[in-house]
C-alpha positions in Angstrom: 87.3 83.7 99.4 90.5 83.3 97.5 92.4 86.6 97.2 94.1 87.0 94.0 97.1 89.1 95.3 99.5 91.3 93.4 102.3 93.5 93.8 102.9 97.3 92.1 105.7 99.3 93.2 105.4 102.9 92.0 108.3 105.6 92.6 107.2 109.4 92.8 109.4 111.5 95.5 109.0 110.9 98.9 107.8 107.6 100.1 106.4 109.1 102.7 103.4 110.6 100.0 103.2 108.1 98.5 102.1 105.6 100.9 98.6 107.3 101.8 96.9 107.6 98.7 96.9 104.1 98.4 97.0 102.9 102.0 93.2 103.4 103.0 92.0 102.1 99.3 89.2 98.8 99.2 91.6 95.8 98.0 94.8 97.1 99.5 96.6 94.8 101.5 99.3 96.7 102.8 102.0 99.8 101.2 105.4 99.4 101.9 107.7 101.7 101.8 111.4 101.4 100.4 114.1 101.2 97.7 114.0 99.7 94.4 116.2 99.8 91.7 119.7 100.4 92.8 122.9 98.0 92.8 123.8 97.9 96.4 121.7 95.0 98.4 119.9 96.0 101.5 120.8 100.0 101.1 120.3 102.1 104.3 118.1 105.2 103.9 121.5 107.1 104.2 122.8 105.1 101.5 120.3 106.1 99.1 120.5 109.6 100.0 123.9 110.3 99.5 123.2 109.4 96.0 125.9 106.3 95.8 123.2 103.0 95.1 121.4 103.5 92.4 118.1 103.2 94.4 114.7 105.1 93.9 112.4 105.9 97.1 109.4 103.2 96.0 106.1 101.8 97.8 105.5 98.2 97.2 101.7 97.8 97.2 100.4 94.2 97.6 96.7 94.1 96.7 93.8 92.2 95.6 93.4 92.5 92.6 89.5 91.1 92.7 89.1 94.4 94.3 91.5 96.8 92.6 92.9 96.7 89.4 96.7 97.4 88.3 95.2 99.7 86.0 92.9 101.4 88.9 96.4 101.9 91.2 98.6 103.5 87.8 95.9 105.9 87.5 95.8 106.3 91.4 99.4 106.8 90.7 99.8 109.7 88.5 97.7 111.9 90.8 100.1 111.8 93.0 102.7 112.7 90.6 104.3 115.1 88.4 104.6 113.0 85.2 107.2 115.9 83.9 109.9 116.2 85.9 112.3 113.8 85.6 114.9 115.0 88.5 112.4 113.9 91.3 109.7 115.4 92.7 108.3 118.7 94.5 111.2 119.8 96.7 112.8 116.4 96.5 115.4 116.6 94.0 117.6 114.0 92.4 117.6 110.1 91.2 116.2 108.8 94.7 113.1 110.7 93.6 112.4 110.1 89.9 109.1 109.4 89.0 108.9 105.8 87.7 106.4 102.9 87.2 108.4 99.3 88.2 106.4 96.4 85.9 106.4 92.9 87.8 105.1 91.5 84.2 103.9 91.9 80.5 100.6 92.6 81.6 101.5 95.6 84.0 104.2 97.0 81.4 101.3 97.1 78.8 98.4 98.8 80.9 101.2 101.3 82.1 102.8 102.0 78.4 99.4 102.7 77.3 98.0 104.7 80.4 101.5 107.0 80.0 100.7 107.4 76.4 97.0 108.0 77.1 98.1 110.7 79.5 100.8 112.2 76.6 97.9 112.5 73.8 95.7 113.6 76.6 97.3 117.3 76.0 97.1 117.5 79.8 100.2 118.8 80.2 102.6 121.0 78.2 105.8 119.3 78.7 106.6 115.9 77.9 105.7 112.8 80.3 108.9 112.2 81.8 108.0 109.0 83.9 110.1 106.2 83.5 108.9 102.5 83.0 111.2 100.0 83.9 111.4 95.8 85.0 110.4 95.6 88.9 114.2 95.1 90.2 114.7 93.5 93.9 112.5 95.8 96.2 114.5 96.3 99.9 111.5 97.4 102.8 112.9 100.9 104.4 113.6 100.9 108.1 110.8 100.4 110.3 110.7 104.1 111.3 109.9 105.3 107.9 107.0 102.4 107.5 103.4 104.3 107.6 105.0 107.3 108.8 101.8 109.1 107.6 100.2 108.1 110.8 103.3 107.4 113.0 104.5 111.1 112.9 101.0 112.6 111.4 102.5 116.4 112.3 105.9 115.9 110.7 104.0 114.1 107.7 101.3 117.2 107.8 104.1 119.9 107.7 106.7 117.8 105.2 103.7 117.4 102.4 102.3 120.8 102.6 105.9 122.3 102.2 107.2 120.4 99.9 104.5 121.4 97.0 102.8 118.4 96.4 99.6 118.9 97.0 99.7 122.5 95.6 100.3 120.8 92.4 98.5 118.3 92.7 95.4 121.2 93.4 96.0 123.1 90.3 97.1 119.7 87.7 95.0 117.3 88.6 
């Protein structure tokens, strides 16, 4: 069997929550997370933090896409989200947490342009869809301690998510 692998690397907060929806999924090879966008190469997770890179927090999924379609994972996507807050996401606040979609190609900026304006006529949501869609820039792996840290540190993950409003939104929007 040939897989027929392919890359999407979404933005939306925490990479930390966005790394399980995905993770467990038939077709998924593996979720990486890290940082994506930004003009300093190889930031640190300080780096991006203190604001200074230009980098958004970003999982890089490789999957098969025999199994799982880029248009499956964008709607996976904005469940996880919300699509209209520009300044990041939940209690994460700032550029390092912007919602975005990073296209690798035509083909994904198309299914994504259309799925974002899908979701706008949709009337799902009284503000505007915020989410940015932009060319996939170099993407830089986090450190190795923030790498599934879903199931490394399931308390801390546990206790981070249900704080931060995610999932309460997530409960009443989606």
């Amino acid at each position: 069997m040939i897989l027929m692998e392919e890359k999407a690397i979404f933005a939306g907060g925490c990479f930390w929550c966005m790394v399980k929806p995905f993770d467990e999924l038939p077709g998924i090879i593996k979720v990486v997370s890290g940082y994506t966008g930004g003009h300093t190469v190889n930031p640190t997770y300080e780096e991006v933090c203190s604001g200074t890179t230009g980098h958004t927090e970003a999982v890089e999924i490789t999957f098969d896409s025999e199994i799982i379609s880029y248009k499956d994972l964008v709607e996976i996507y904005w469940h996880q989200t919300d699509p209209t807050d520009a300044m990041g996401q939940f209690v994460d606040r700032g550029d390092s947490y912007r919602p975005v979609i990073f296209y690798e190609n035509d083909e994904q900026y198309e299914i994504a342009k259309e799925s974002r304006e899908r979701l706008e006529k949709s009337g799902k949501f009284d503000q505007p869809i915020v989410t940015q869609i932009e060319k996939a820039q170099i993407f830089y792996p986090a450190e190795e301690y923030h790498q599934d840290f879903h199931r490394k540190n399931k308390d801390h993950y546990q206790k981070y998510r249900e704080a931060s409003g995610r999932d309460r939104f997530i409960d009443t929007n989606w």
